[in-house]
C-alpha positions in Angstrom: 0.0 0.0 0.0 1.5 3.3 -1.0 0.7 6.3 1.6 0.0 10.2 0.5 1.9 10.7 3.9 5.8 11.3 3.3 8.4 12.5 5.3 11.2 15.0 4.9 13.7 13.2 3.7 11.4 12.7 0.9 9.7 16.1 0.4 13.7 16.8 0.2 14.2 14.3 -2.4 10.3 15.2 -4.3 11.6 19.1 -4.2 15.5 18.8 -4.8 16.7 20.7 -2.1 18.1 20.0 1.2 16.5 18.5 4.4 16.6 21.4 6.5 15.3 23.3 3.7 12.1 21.5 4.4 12.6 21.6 7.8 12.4 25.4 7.8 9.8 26.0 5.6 7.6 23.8 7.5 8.6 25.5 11.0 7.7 29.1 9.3 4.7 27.4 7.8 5.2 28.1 4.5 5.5 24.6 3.1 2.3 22.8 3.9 2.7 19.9 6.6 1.7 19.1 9.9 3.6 17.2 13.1 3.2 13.5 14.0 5.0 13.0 17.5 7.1 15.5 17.3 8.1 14.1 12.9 7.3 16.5 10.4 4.8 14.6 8.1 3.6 16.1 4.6 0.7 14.7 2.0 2.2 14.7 -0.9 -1.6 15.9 -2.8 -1.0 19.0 -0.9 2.8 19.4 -1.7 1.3 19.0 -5.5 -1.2 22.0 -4.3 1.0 24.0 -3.3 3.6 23.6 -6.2 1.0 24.5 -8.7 -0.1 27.4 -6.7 3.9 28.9 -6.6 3.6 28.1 -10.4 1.1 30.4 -10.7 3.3 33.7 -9.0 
């Protein structure tokens, strides 16, 4: 079964750009994701969103 749910290693991997990249974008809540136990956890549908909507800047 393949999850929406990914993790920042692979938002990092999906995005090219470096872990605490993600990290801080997520802290300053301008990446959209949301915390799991303390784990930064991301949907990728709404990493999708979000791309298309920086597209359109």
């Amino acid at each position: 079964m393949e999850s929406d749910i990914i993790t920042i290693k692979e938002v990092a991997e999906y995005l090219r750009i470096k872990e605490k990249t993600v990290y801080d974008l997520a802290a300053k809540g301008k990446i959209p994701g949301f915390k799991v136990g303390g784990a930064w956890r991301f949907r990728k549908s709404e990493l999708d969103k979000w791309i298309h909507k920086q597209e359109g800047k």
